[in-house]
ROMAR-721689 format. One record per residue (C-alpha): residue number from 0; x, y, z. Coordinates in steps of 0.5 Angstrom, whole numbers, plus 500, padded with zeros to 3 digits. Layout:
N
NUM,X,Y,Z;
...
//
This chain:
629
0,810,513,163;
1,809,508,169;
2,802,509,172;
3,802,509,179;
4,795,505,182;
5,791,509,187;
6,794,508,195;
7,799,504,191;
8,807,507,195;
9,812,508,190;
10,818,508,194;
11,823,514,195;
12,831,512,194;
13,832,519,198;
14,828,520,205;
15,826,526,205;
16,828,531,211;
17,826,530,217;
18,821,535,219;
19,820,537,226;
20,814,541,228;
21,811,542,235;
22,815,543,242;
23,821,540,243;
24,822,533,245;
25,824,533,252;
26,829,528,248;
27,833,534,247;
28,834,537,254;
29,835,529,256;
30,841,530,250;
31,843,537,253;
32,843,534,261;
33,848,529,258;
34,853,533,254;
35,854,538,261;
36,853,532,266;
37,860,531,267;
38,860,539,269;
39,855,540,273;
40,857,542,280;
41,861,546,277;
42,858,549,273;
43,853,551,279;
44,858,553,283;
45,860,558,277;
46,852,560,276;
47,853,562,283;
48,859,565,283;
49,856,570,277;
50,850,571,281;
51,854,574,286;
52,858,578,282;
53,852,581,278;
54,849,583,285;
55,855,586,287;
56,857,590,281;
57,850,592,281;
58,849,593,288;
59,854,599,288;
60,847,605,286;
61,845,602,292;
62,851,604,296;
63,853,611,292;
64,845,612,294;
65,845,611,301;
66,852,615,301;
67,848,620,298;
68,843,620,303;
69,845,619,310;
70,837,618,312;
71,836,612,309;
72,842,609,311;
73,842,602,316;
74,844,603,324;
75,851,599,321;
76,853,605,317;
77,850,611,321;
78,858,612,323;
79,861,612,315;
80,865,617,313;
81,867,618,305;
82,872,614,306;
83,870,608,309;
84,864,609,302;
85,871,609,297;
86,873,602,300;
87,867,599,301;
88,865,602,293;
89,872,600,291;
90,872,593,295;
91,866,591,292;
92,868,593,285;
93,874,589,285;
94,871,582,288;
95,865,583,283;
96,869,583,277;
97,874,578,279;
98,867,573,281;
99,865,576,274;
100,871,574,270;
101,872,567,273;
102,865,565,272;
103,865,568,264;
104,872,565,263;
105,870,559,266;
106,863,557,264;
107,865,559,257;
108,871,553,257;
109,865,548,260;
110,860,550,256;
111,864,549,250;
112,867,542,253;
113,860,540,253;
114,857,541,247;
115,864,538,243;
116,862,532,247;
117,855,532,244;
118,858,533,237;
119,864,527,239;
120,858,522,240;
121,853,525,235;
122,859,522,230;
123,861,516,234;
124,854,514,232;
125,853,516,225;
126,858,513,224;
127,856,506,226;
128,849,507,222;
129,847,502,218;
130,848,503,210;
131,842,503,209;
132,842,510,212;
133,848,513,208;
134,844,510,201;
135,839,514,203;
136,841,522,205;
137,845,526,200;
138,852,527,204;
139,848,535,204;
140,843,533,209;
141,849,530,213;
142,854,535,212;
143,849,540,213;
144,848,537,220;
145,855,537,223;
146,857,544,220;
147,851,549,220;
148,846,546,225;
149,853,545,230;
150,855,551,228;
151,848,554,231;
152,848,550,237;
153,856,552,238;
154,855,559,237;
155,850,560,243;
156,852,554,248;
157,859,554,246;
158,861,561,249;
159,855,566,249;
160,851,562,253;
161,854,565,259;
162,853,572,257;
163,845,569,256;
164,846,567,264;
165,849,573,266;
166,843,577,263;
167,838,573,267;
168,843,575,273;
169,841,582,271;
170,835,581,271;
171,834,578,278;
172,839,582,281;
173,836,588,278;
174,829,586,281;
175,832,585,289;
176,835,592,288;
177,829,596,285;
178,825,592,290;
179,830,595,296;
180,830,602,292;
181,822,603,292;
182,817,597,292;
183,812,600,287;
184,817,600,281;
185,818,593,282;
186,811,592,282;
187,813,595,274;
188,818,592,273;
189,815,584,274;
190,808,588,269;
191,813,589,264;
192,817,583,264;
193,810,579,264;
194,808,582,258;
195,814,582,254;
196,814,575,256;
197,807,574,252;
198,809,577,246;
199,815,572,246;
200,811,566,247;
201,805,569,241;
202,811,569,236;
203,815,562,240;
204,811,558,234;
205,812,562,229;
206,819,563,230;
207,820,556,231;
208,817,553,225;
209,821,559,221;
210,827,557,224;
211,826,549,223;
212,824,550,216;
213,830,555,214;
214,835,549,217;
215,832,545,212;
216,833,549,207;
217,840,549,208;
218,842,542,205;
219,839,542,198;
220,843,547,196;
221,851,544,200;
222,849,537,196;
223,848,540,190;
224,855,543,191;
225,859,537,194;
226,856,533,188;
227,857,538,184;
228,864,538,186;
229,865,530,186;
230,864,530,179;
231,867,536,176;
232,871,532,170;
233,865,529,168;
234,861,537,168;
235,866,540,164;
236,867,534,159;
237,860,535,157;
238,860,542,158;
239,855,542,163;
240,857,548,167;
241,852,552,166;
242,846,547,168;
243,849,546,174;
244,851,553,177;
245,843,555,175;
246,841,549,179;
247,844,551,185;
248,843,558,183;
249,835,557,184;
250,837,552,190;
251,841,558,193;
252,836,563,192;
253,830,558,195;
254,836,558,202;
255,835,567,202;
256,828,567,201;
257,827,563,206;
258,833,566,210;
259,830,573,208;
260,822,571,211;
261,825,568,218;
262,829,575,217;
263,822,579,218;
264,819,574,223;
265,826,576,228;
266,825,584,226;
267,817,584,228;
268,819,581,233;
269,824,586,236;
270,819,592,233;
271,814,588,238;
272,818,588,245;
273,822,594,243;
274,815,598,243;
275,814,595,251;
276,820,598,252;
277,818,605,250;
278,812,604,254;
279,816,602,260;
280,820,608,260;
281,814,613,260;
282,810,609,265;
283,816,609,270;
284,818,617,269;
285,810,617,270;
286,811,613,277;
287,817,617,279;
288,814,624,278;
289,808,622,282;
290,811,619,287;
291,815,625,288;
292,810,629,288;
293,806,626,294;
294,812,625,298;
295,812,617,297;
296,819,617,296;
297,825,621,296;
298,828,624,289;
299,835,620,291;
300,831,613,292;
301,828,615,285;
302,833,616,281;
303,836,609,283;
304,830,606,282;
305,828,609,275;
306,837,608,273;
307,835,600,275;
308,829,601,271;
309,832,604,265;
310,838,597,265;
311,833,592,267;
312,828,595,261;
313,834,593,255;
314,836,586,259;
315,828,584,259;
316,828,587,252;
317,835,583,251;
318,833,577,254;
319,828,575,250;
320,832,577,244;
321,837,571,247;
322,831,566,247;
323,830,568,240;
324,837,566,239;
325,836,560,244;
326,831,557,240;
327,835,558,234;
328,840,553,238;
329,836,549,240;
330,833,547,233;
331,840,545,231;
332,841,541,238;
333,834,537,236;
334,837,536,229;
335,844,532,232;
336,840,529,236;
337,835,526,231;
338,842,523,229;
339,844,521,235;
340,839,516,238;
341,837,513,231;
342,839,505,232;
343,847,502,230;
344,847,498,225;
345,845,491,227;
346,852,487,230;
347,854,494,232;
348,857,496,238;
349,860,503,241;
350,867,503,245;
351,866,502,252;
352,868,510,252;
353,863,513,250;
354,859,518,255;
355,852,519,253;
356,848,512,255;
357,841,512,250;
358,841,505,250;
359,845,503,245;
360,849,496,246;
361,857,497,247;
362,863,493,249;
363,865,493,256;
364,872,496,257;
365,875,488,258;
366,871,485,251;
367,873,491,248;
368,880,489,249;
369,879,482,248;
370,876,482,241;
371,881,486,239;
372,886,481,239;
373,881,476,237;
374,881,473,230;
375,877,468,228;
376,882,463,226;
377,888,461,229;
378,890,459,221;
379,893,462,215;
380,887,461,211;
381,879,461,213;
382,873,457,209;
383,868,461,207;
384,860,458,206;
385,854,462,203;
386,848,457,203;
387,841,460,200;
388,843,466,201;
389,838,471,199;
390,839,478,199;
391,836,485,197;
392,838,493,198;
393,831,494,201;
394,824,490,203;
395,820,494,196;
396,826,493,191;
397,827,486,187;
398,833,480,189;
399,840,482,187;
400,841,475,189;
401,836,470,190;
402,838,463,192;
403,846,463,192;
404,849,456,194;
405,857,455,194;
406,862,454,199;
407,870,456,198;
408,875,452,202;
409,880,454,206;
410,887,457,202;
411,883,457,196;
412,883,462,190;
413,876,463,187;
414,874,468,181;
415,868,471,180;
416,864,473,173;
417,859,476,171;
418,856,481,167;
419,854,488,170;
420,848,486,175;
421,849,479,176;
422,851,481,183;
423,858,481,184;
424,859,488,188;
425,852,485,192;
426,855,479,194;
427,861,482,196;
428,857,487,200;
429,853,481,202;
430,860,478,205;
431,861,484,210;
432,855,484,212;
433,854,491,211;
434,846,490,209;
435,841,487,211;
436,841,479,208;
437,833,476,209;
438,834,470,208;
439,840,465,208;
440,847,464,211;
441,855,467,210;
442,859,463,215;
443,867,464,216;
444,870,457,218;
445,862,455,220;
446,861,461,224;
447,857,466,223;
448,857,474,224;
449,853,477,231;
450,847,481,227;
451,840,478,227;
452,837,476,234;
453,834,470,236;
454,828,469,239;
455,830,469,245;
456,832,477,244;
457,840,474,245;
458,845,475,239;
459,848,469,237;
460,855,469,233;
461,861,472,233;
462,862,479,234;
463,861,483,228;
464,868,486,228;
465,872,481,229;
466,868,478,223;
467,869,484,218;
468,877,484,220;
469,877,477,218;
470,876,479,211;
471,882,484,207;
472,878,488,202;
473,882,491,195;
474,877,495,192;
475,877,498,184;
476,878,505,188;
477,883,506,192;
478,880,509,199;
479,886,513,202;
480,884,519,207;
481,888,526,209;
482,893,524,214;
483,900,521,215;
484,902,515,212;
485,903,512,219;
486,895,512,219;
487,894,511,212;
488,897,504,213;
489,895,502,220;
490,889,504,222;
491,888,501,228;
492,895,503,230;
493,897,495,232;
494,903,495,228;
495,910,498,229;
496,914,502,225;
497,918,495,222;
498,913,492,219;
499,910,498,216;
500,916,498,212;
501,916,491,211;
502,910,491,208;
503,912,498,203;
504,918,494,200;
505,914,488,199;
506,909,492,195;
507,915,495,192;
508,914,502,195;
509,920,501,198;
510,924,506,193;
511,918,511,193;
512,918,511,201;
513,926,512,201;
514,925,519,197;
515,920,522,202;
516,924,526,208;
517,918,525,212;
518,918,518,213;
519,911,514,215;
520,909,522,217;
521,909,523,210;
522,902,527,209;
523,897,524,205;
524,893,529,201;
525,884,527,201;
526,883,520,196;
527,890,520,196;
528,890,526,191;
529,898,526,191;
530,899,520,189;
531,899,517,182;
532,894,511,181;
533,898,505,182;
534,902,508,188;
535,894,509,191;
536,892,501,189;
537,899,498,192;
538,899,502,198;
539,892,500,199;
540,895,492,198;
541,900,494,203;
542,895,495,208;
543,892,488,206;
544,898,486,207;
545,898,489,215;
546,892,487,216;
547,893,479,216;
548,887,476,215;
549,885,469,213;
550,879,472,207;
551,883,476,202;
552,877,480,197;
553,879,484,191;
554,874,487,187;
555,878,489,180;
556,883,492,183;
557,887,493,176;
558,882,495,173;
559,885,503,173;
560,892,502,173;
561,897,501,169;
562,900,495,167;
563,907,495,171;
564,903,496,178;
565,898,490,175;
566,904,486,175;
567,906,487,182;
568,898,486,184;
569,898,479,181;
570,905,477,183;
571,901,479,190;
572,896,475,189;
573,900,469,187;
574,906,470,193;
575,904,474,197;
576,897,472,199;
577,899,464,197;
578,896,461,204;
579,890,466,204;
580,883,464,201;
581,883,470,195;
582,876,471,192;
583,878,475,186;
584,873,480,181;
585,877,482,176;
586,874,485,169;
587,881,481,166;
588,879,474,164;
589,887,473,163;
590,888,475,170;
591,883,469,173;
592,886,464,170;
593,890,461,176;
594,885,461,180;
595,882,454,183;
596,875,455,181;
597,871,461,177;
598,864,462,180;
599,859,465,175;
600,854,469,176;
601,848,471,172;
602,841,474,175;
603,844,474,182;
604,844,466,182;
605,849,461,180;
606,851,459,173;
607,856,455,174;
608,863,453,180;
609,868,449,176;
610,875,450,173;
611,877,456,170;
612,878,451,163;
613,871,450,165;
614,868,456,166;
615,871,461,162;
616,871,459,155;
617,863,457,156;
618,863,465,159;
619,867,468,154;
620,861,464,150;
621,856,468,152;
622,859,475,153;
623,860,474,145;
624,853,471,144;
625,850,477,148;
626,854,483,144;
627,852,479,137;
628,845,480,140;
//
């Protein structure tokens, strides 16, 4: 057991959830603003529609009173007959529900459209996060943020909140109608509501932290599920079902508890504002009768008042209920929004069409269309050049390199070995400059990728994303996703139909892709799941292929698949990648024997750069060594 020094902190390879506490960060009606900005004036041209339209609904008691007692009604209407009091009744019904009906369809559609637009840009962002980011949030936590915690912010914002609204419509015109009716009532009503209001604001932390705390339960349990569902081969192998179904049984049961107290917390507080509805109804019978009594009020007007009174109690009641739920809401919008603002990955840039302006760099609409016809070299291969690099996956974890020095030359065929550790995978890693390199420099043709500021605050190099497209990667797990063909091979759709094909029948798919009556529609299931592995592999290299960049990395791309599709695969690192740059990891020593040079790496330093004759035997050497050891 490794004893852990007073203060000293050991590092955690898994952040822990974020914990949010207090009042909303005035971050998270900033984010709101910008989701319904587009929308704004018509949205307050649809609250103004639905306000009137609520008046109008509700006006009609008002009407029906004065029709019911002609002294109480306004020099205008002393001549009203019962059929001018039908029309009028009947006019304003069908204009109330028509401005009722275009603000509810309306309003739901906007609202809707807003808060997809905050889900847009929460996933453009995220998915320009640093590595670092993904290495340290289970994929739980993340899925959790974009299915429960959206689905909390849909379920009110998407739709209902136009019936949150309509109900503070109620309650305002509920207030001038009662005030119209008898003023003493109003005076109740605003009481009530006052003290209803307190009761919402003693149980507001309450529930806030409750409903903070059952959102983070959520995403143990749906990581332990999706790993669980990643490595099902190995669990049943080893017969290790049973461990597993306990764990997320314990986890799940964690998710309820927790479901079940916040559960409580909502009850108490309905019992809470259901008792001031109780009180309300007495006091307002109390008021009425007395008011009858002392002849402050005709019956008529009382009655209206007292029906006015009735509704505006349950809206009052329903209103904090719905702010309860508003809460709930808003928890899941402050947890998107934590994804939302965090910083890109250095180099990284966003579209010129993203909507949500919070700081981040991105491409304007002219430089976006410009570097994607950018390449980095005009010729078929590219020189690579790593000098001193020194490079390490976090600031408290040891070097995985520490001082690599070598330079590749254009159309060169480079292999590289190296036991497991020497960091073989983290050089690669290092080269898409998808982490952080502490010291050192990667350059393509003498140019280096634009991720570090300079002291000036300017970036200096060339774009990350022309960068990156300038290397062609074919890794040991092929990496296919759901959708057609079409969009399995050309991601950036910049490729014709010809050229797709093309590329299938130099990868000898041809025969496989003539049996397929969809075409380059043909459905591709997740990870390539319909395929067979070496349908997977050459389908990857055909992408390679497309992509046409100048660095070509394999990283034991024939390490999973048969020998008729390896044979395919050498042939195209031979022919098909002839006048490219290739670096080539590869388990078979055999395979690398055509290279031009071997890098060996041992200890995330250079052992030796020489000829595979060179190389290779010395290597095998040490391998026999280290197994007779």
């Amino acid at each position: 057991m490794t004893e852990v020094k007073p203060g000293k902190r050991t590092r955690k390879f898994v952040g822990d959830e974020e914990q949010f506490k207090g009042r909303y960060s005035p971050h998270v009606l900033e984010t709101l603003a910008l989701a319904y900005r587009p929308f704004r004036f018509r949205i307050i041209a649809l609250l103004i529609c639905g306000f009137v339209g609520r008046i109008l609904m509700l006006g009609n008691a008002n009407l029906v009173s004065l029709w019911a007692d002609p002294a109480a009604r306004p020099d205008w209407m002393s001549d009203f007959s019962n059929q001018n009091f039908l029309q009028l009744l009947g006019g304003v019904t069908v204009v109330g529900f028509l401005f009722i009906s275009l603000y509810r369809v309306a309003f739901s559609r906007l609202s809707a459209q807003a808060i997809s637009h905050l889900y847009d840009e929460v996933t453009l962002r995220t998915s320009r996060l640093a590595m670092s980011f993904f290495d340290t949030q289970p994929v739980g936590r993340i899925v959790t943020r974009f299915s429960s915690d959206y689905g909390n912010v849909f379920r009110l914002f998407g739709g209902p909140l136009a019936e949150f609204f309509a109900i503070i419509f109620d309650l305002l015109a509920m207030a001038i109608l009662i005030g119209l009716a008898n003023p003493l009532f109003l005076g109740l009503f605003l009481l009530i509501a006052l003290l209803q209001g307190g009761v919402y604001k003693l149980n507001q932390s309450t529930l806030r932290r409750e409903r903070r705390a059952l959102s983070a339960s959520r995403s143990p349990s749906i990581s332990h599920f999706a790993e669980s569902a990643q490595g099902v081969t190995s669990i049943r192998v080893f017969d290790r079902v049973t461990t597993f179904f306990d764990r997320f049984e314990e986890l799940n049961k964690q998710y309820l508890s927790r479901r079940m107290r916040t559960s409580n917390f909502l009850y108490l507080f309905g019992l809470q504002m259901g008792a001031l509805t109780a009180v309300l109804f007495l006091s307002t019978g109390v008021l009425g009768w007395w008011l009858v009594e002392t002849q402050q009020a005709s019956v008529v007007s009382v009655g209206v008042a007292f029906a006015f009174i009735m509704l505006s109690a349950a809206s009052i009641q329903m209103f904090f209920e719905w702010m309860a739920q508003f809460e709930e809401a808003m928890t899941g919008v402050e947890r998107l929004d934590e994804y939302l603002r965090r910083s890109l990955e250095p180099g990284l840039k966003l579209p010129s069409a993203a909507k949500f302006e919070l700081g981040h760099p991105r491409y304007l609409p002219n430089d976006e269309a410009r570097l994607s016809r950018e390449r980095i070299t005009l010729r078929r291969a590219a020189s690579l050049q790593v000098r001193n690099l020194k490079f390490r996956y976090a600031e408290d974890l040891p070097w995985v390199l520490n001082g690599v020095d070598f330079e590749i030359k254009a159309g060169e065929k480079v292999g590289i070995v190296g036991r497991t550790g020497s960091g073989k995978s983290s050089l690669i890693q290092a080269l898409f400059r998808l982490y952080k390199i502490d010291e050192g420099e990667i350059k393509i043709e003498n140019q280096s990728a634009a991720t570090a500021e300079t002291t000036s605050g300017a970036i200096s190099g060339i774009d990350l994303g022309v960068y990156r497209r300038s290397i062609a990667y074919i890794a040991q797990e092929p990496t296919l996703f759901r959708g057609s063909l079409r969009e399995n091979l050309d991601l950036l759709e910049l490729s014709s139909d010809a050229l797709l094909i093309e590329a299938l029948e130099r990868v000898e798919l041809g025969g496989w892709f003539r049996e397929q009556p969809a075409g380059l529609s043909t459905e591709i299931e997740e990870k390539g799941k319909n395929l067979s592995a070496g349908e997977r592999q050459l389908l990857c290299m055909a992408r390679c292929l497309l992509q046409d960049a100048p660095i070509v990395v394999m990283d034991e791309a024939t390490s999973a698949i048969d020998p008729q599709t390896e044979d395919v695969l050498v042939k195209a690192t031979e022919e098909f990648f002839a006048d490219r740059t290739q670096i080539i990891i590869a388990h078979r020593l055999s395979t690398l024997i055509h290279c031009d040079r071997i890098l060996w790496l041992q200890g995330g330093l250079v052992k030796m750069f020489d000829r595979p004759a060179v190389v290779l035997p010395m290597f095998r050497e040490a391998e026999l060594r280290e197994i007779v050891t």
